[in-house]
Structure formats: C-alpha cells, structure tokens
N, C-alpha and C positions, 0 to 999 in steps of 0.2 A: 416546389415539390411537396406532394403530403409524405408525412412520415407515418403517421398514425389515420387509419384509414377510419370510416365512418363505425365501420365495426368495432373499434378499439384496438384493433389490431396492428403494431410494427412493421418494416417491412421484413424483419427477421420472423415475424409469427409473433411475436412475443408481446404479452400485456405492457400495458405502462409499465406496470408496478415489476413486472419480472424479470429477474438476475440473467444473464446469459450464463451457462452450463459451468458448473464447477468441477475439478476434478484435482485430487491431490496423492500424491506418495510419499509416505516419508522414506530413508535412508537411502538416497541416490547415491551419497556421495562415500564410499566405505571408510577412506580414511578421516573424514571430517566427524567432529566432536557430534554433530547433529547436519544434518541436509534433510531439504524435500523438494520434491515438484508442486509447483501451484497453476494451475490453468483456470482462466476465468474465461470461454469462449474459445477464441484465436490467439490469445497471451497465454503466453507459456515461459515460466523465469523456472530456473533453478536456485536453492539456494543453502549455501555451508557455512556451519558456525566453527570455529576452533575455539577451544578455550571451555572457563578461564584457565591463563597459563601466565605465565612470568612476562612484563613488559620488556618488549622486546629496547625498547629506547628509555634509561632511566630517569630521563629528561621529562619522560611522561607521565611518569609515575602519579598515580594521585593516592595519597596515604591513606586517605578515607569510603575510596571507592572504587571501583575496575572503573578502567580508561576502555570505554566502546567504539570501537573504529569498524566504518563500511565500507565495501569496495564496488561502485555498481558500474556494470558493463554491459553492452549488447553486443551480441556474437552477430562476426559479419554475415551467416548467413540468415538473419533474423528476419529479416526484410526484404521486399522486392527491390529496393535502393542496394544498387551492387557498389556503392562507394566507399570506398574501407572508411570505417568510421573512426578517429583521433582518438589512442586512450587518453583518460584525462581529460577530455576536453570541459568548458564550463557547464552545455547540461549535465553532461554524468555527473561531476564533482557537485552541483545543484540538488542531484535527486540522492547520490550518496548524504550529503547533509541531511534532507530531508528524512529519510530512510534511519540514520543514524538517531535525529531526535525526538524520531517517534520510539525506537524502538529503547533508547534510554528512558522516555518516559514509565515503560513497561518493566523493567528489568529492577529487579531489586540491589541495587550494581554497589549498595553501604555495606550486604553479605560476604563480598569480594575484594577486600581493600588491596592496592598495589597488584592488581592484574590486570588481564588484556582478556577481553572478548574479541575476537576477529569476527566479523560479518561478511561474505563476499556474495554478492548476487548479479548472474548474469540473465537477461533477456535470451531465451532461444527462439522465442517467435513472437512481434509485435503486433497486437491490434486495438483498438477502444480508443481512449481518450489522449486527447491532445492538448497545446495548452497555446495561442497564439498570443496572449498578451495575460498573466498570470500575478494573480496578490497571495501569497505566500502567507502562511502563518502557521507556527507550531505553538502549540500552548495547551493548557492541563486548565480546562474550565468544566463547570456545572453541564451537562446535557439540558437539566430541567428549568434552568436560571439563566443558558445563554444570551447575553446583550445582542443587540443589532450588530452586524456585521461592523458596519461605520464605529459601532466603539470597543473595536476589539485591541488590544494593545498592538502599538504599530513600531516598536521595538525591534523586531522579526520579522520585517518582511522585505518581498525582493521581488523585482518585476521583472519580466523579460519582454523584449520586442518581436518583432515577426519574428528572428531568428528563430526562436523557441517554436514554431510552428515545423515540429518533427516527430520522430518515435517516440523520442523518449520519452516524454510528458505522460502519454499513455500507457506506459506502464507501469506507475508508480502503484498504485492500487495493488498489484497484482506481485510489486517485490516485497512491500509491506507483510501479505499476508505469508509469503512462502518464506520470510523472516522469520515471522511470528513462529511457523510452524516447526522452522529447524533449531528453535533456540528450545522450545518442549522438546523436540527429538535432542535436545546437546544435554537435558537436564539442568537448563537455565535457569533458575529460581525468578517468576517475574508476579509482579503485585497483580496483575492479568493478561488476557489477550488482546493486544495491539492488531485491530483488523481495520482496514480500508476500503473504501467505495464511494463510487464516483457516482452524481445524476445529473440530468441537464433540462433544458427547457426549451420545446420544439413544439410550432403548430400548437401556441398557447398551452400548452399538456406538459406537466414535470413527468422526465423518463427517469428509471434507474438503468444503470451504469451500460451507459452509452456503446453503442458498435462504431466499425470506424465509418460508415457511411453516413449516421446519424452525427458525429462528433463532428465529419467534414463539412456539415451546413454550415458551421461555425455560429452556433449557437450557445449561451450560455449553458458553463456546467461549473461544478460544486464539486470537490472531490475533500472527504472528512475522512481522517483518523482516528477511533476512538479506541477506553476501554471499556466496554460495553457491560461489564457486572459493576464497573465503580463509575458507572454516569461520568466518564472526562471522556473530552476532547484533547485529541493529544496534535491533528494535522487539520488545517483548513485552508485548502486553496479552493481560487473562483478565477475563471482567468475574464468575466463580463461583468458590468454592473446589471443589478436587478431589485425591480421595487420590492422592498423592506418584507412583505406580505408573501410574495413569491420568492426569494430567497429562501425565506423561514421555510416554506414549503418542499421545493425542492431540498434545502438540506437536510428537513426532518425524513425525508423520502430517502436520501444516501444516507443516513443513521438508521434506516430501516435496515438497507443492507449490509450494514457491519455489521448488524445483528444477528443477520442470518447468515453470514460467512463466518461469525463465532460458531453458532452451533455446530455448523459445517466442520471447523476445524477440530469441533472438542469432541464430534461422532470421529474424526479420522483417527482422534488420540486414545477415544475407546477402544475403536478395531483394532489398530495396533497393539495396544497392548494386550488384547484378546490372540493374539494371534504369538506375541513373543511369550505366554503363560503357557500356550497351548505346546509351543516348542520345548519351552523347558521341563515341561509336563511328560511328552513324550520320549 
C-alpha cells in the first residue's frame, strides 16, 4: 500500500513533515489543582493535577522532594473495542511509569520537600500510535550530543510482546502533553515543558506523528520526550530496529515536533492568561 503518494502527499492530506491537528483547554476539571484537554487529531486524554499537598502514605515520604504519582486510564468508551478494559492492568501501569518519569524529569519537585503531586490521566478517545514489540527508555541526555540509539544506557528499559499491540501505546504522546499542560494550569514550578511526539518510517519516507492507518502497516516508529528550551531528552521509545542514519532522522523529525507542541502549549498558556487578566479586570 502507498502511504505517501507521488505528490508528497498522506493519505490524511497531510505533508511528511506535518502534525495532525492540535487542540487544547485548560480547566476541565474544576475541582483539580490544575486539568486540561489535549487532542492531537483522534486522541483526545484529559488530564488533573492535585497538589502539592500532604503525602497521603508517610511511608512515602521523601524529606528532600515531593513524591510524583500517575494514574493513567482509558475510559471504556474510548474505542471501538467494547471490552471493558482491566484497571491496573500492565499496559496502563507501563505508561503510568512512563508518564510519571517524564514528568519528574520536568517538575522541580527539591521546591516541595514531603509532599505529594497526584497526576491522574484518562484516554477519552484513542488514535495514532501503537507499539507491537517496544525498547523503552527514559533518560535526561544532550539533544545536540545524543549517542546512537545502541549506546543508550540500558538500565531503563522494558520490552513488551504482541500483547502490547493495543490502544494504549498510542497514546502516550498525547498524556504526556496534557500533563505538561495541567501541571502550568496547577502552578507546578517545572525547570520546563515536558512535550511528546511520535514519527515513523513508511514507503522509505520518515512521517511525523503517525495516524492510526499509517501506525497499522506496522512500520517503524520513534516516540521522544523532551524539554525543548534545556536540549534533554527525558522519553525514547522505538518499538523496530532501524539503520543508525535513519533512526537519527526520523528522531530528529519527532524532536521537531515537541517543538512545535511547545510553542503550542506556551501560546494556550498566553491566552489563558489573557483571558483570566481580562476577567479580573472586568
């Protein structure tokens, strides 16, 4: 099947190089410390911060820094799969990790000693990326210095088999960002923006962040973490191998778009506050 037609063109319309449709709100959620909406296309997560507040377990306590806990979910009617989906089960608690170590990388969490952030993000509608056979890694490296994939510290990482060929994989990206977004609406203090984005490699051609028709060829993809004004790398997974040269490529391509779902987010953090001045002005 072509994906990419002679034209250059998707079969969504859409360039290589171009993001599927972004759309965000912050304060969904009224009682939560901070919530937003994040939609990247057909993905659509919500997501609520509480905190910081008092650990609720003093077992967890940590003297030096708030204790960061995630909670990620997909609401049963996310999907056209009408199977009630296990809370708890090992993907969610997978992508809750995942979700949690990026957004610690982020979080200036030595401001807050002996407290609790809650994080909790649900899936309301799934689309995009998949992961059928997945190498995991979280880590805080150089953008401009990163090593080959193959010498990345293998400390942190986790594979999953066919099982893992589900929703949830694809929408990590998309809890990441509406994270990011609700921990500025909670007034989080973070060293910067923790943003996400996934590309892949189809019909010889690196895509940025994949649809789900594209993700189902089962084609290599690259889904990066970063924080985009301090050059790290906070998430890298790839769920295919790929030569050294195109790796580098397509991942510089999904670094493109965490760059551009930054700006994204820090024009939503403008309006908004243009708009909570203009109320209190009023």
């Amino acid at each position: 099947m072509e994906y990419v037609s002679p034209e250059g063109l998707r079969l969504d319309g859409r360039r290589p190089t171009e993001m599927r449709q972004l759309r965000a709100e912050i304060g969904a959620v009224s009682k939560a410390d901070g919530s937003a909406v994040f939609e990247m296309g057909n993905t659509k997560v919500i997501a609520a911060v509480y905190g910081p507040r008092e650990v609720q377990n003093r077992s967890q306590q940590i003297n030096d820094q708030a204790l960061v806990r995630c909670e990620y979910s997909m609401a049963n009617f996310s999907t056209g799969d009408r199977v009630r989906k296990p809370k708890g089960d090992r993907r969610s608690i997978e992508i809750s990790l995942v979700i949690r170590q990026t957004m610690e990388a982020c979080i200036m969490t030595h401001l807050m000693p002996r407290s609790q952030i809650d994080i909790f993000v649900q899936v309301l509608q799934a689309d995009g990326v998949s992961s059928y056979s997945c190498v995991s890694l979280s880590c805080s490296l150089p953008l401009i210095d990163h090593p080959h994939f193959m010498n990345y510290p293998k400390n942190n990482q986790s594979c999953g088999g066919m099982e893992g060929a589900d929703y949830v994989n694809r929408t990590r990206s998309a809890c990441i960002n509406a994270a990011t977004l609700a921990l500025a609406d909670a007034g989080i203090p973070m060293h910067d923006l923790a943003t996400s984005c996934s590309a892949g490699y189809l019909n010889s051609t690196p895509l940025l962040d994949l649809n789900y028709i594209e993700d189902s060829a089962g084609g290599a993809d690259v889904t990066v973490g970063i924080l985009p004004t301090l050059d790290k790398v906070t998430l890298l997974q790839m769920d295919a191998k790929l030569p050294t040269n195109i790796f580098e490529d397509v991942m510089q391509l999904a670094t493109e778009g965490c760059k551009a779902i930054a700006n994204y987010i820090r024009e939503v953090l403008v309006e908004n506050t243009k708009q909570l001045e203009y109320r209190r002005g009023s």
